[in-house]
C-alpha positions as CSV (number, residue, x, y, z in Angstrom):
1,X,0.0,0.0,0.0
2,X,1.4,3.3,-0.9
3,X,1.1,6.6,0.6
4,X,-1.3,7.5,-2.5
5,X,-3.5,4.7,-2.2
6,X,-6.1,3.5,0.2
7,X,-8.3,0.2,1.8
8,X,-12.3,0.4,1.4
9,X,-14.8,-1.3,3.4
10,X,-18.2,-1.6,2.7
11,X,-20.9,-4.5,3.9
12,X,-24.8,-5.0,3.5
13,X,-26.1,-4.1,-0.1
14,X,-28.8,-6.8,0.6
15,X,-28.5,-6.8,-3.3
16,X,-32.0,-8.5,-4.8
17,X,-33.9,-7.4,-1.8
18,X,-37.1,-5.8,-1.3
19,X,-37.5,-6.9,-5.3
20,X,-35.9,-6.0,-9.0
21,X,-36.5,-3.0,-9.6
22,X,-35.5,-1.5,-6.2
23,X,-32.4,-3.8,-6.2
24,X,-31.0,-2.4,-9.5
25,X,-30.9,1.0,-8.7
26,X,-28.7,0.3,-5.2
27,X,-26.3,-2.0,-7.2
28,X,-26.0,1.2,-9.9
29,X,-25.2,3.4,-6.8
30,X,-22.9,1.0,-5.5
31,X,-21.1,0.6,-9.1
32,X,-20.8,4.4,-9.5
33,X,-19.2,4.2,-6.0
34,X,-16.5,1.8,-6.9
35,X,-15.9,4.0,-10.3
36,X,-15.1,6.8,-7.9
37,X,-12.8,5.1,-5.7
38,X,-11.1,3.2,-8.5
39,X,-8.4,5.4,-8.4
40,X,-7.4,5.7,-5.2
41,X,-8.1,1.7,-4.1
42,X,-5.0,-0.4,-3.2
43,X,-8.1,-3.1,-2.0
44,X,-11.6,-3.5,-1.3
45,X,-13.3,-5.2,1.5
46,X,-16.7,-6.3,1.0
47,X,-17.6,-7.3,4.5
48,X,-21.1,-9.9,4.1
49,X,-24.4,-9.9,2.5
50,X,-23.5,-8.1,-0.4
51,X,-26.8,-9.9,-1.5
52,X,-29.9,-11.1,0.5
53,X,-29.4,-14.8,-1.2
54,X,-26.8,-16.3,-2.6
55,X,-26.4,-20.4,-3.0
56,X,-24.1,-21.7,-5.6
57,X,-25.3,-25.2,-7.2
58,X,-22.8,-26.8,-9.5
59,X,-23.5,-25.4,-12.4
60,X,-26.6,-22.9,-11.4
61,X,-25.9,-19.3,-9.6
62,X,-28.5,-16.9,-9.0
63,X,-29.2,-14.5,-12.1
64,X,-29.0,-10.2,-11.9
65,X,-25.8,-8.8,-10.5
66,X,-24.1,-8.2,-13.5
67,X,-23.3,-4.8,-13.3
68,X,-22.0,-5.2,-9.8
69,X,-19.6,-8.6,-10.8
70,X,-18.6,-6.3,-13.9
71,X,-17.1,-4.2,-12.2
72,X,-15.9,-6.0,-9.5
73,X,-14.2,-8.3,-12.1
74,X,-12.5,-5.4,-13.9
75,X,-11.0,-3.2,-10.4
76,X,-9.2,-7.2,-10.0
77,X,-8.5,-6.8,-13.8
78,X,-6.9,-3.5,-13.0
79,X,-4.2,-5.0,-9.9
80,X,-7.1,-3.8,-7.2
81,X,-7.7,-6.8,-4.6
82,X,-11.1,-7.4,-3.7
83,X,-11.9,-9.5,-0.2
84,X,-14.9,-10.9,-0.1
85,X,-17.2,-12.0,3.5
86,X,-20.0,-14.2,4.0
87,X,-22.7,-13.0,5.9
88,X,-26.1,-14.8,7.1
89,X,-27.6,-14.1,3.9
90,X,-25.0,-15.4,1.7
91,X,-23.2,-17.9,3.2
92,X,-22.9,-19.9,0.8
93,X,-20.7,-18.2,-1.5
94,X,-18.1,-20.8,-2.5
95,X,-15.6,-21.3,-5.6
96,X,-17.9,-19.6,-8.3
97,X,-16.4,-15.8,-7.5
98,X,-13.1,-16.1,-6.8
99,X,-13.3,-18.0,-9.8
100,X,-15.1,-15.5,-12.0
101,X,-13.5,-12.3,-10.1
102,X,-10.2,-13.5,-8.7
103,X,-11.0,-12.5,-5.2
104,X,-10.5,-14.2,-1.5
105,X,-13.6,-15.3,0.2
106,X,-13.4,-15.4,4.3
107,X,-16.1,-16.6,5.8
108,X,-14.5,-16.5,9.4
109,X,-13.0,-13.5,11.3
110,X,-9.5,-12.5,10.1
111,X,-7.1,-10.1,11.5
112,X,-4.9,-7.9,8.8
113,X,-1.7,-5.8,9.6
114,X,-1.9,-2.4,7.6
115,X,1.0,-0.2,7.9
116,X,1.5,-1.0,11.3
117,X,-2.2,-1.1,12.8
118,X,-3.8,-4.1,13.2
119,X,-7.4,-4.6,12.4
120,X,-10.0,-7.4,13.0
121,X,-12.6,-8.1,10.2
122,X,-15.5,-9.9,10.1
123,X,-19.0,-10.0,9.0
124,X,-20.3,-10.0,12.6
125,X,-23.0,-12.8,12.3
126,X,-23.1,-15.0,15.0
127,X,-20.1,-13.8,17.0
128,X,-20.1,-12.7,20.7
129,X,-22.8,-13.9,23.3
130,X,-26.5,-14.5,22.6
131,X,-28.3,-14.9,19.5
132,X,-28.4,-18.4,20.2
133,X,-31.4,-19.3,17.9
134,X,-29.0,-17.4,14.6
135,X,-26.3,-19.7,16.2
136,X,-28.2,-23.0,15.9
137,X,-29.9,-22.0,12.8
138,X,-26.9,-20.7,11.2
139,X,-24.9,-24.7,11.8
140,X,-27.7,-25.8,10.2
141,X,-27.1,-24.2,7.0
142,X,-23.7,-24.6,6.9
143,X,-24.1,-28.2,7.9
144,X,-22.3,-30.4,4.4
145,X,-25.6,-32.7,4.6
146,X,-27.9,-29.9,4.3
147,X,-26.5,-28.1,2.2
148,X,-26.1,-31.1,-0.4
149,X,-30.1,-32.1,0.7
150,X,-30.9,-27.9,-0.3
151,X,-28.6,-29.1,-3.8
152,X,-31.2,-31.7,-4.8
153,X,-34.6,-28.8,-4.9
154,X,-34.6,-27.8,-8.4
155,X,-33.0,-24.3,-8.6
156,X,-36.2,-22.4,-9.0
157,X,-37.6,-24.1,-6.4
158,X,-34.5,-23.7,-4.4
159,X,-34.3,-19.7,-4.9
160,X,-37.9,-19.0,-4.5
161,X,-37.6,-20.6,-1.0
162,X,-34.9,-19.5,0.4
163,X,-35.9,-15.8,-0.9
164,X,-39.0,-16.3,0.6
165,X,-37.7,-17.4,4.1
166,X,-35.0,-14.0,4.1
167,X,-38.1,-11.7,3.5
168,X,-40.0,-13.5,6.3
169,X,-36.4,-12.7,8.5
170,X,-36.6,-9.4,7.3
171,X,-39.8,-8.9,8.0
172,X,-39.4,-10.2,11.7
173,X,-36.4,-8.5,12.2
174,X,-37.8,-5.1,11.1
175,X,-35.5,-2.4,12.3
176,X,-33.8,-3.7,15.2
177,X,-30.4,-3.9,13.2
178,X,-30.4,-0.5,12.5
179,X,-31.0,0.8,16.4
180,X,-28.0,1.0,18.4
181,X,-28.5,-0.9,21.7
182,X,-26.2,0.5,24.2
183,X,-21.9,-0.7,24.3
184,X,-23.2,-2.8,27.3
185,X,-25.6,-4.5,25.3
186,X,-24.6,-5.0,21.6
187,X,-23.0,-8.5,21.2
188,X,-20.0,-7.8,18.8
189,X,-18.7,-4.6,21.0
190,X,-19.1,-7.6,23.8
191,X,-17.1,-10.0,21.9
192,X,-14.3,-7.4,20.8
193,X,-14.3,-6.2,24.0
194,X,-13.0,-10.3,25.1
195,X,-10.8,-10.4,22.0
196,X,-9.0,-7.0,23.5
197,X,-7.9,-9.4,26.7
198,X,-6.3,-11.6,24.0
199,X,-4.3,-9.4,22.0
200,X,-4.5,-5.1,21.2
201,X,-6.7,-4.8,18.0
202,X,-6.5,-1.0,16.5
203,X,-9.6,-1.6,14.4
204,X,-12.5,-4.0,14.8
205,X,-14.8,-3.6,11.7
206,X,-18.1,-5.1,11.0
207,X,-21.0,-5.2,8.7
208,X,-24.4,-6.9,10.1
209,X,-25.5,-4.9,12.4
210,X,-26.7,-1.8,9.6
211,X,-26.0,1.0,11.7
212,X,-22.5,3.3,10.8
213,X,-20.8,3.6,13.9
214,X,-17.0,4.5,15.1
215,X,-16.8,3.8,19.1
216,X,-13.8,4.0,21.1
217,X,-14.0,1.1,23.5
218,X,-10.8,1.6,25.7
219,X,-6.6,1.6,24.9
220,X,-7.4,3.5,21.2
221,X,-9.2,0.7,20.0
222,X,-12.3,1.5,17.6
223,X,-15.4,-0.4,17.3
224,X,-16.8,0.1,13.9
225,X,-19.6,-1.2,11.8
226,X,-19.5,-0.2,8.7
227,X,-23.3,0.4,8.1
228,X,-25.7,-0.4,5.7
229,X,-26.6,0.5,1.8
230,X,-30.5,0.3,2.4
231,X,-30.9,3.3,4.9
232,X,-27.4,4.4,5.4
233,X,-25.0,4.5,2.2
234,X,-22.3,4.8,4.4
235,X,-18.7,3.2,4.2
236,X,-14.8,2.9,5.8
237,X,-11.7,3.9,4.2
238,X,-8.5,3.8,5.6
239,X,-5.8,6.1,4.2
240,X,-2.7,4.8,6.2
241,X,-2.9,6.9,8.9
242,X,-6.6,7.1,9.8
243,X,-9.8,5.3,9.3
244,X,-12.7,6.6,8.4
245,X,-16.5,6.2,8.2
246,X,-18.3,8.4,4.9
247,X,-21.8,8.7,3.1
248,X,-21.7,8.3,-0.6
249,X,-24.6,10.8,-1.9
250,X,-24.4,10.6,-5.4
């Protein structure tokens, strides 16, 4: 990373959700944001649920997208690296895009060294106490059997069901993701808060939880999730020196 150049973070464009039509126009705000940044980017983080279902069968991936893997494909084109997270409502991204896009997929937490600072990332699903009905539900899915069972539904049956069942989470959920709770009570300031009495972390940075925040939590450490692109539009970018959190407007 050069002094000219910089990280993004982003997480949550939910892409296909509430339905087309609405869809399309977020990814076209999300590709004019990556044209703007294109020539700054060293990387890009993409930090879960870039779309609200994503299941790769052997030879079947969910249509639409295009203008979003387009572009994603030509910044890797161009020497920019782009990191990839699952998050609950993709988990099952696999070998199809770092295939097609020559990115990394994580779908556990990682911790990255930049210019000296160390930073935890993750998608933020399932870590830190409670939630234990995500936790079980969530080792479900990512169970081998199930997921080759899930293989065996006909892909339009497959889609149509699992979309189905992430409106029906949505629509339970409501809001709740987007309502900060208190430090004492949000799960993943908990669990950074336990991974601080491991090791110093500079930056902890999330996705999941849909609502921008940077929080000092004690010794210079930040707490920060990174927002949404439903409600929020917001992002991280780290310049070398400083992180920060941004709205893209245009």
């Amino acid at each position: 990373m050069t002094s000219q150049k910089k990280i993004y973070f982003a997480s949550d464009f939910h892409l296909g959700a509430p339905d087309h039509d609405a869809s399309l126009i977020r990814e076209k705000k999300v590709v004019r944001w990556l044209n703007e940044i294109e020539a700054d980017a060293s990387a890009i983080y993409l930090m879960g649920d870039m779309f609200d279902f994503w299941f790769e069968y052997r030879n079947v991936v969910p249509m639409g997208f295009t203008r979003l893997l387009g572009k994603l494909a030509d910044l890797s084109d161009k020497g920019i690296e782009i990191v990839l997270f699952s998050g609950n409502h993709d988990l099952w991204i696999r070998d199809y895009l770092p295939k097609e896009i020559n990115c990394k997929v994580y779908h556990h937490p990682i911790i990255r060294e930049f210019n000296g600072k160390k930073f935890y990332l993750a998608h933020g699903d399932g870590l830190g106490p409670g939630d234990h009905g995500f936790k079980f539900m969530k080792k479900i899915f990512v169970g081998k059997f199930n997921q080759w069972m899930f293989r065996r539904l006909h892909p339009d049956t497959g889609v149509s069901m699992a979309r189905y069942f992430s409106r029906t989470s949505r629509a339970h959920t409501g809001d709740a993701d987007s309502k900060f709770l208190g430090e004492d009570k949000e799960w993943l300031i908990i669990h950074s808060k336990e991974e601080l009495k491991k090791q110093h972390i500079d930056y902890f940075i999330y996705g999941h939880r849909h609502y921008p925040l940077d929080l000092e939590i004690g010794g210079g450490s930040h707490y920060i999730n990174l927002g949404d692109w439903i409600n929020y539009f917001t992002y991280g970018v780290w310049d070398g020196n400083t992180f920060e959190l941004k709205k893209y407007d245009n």
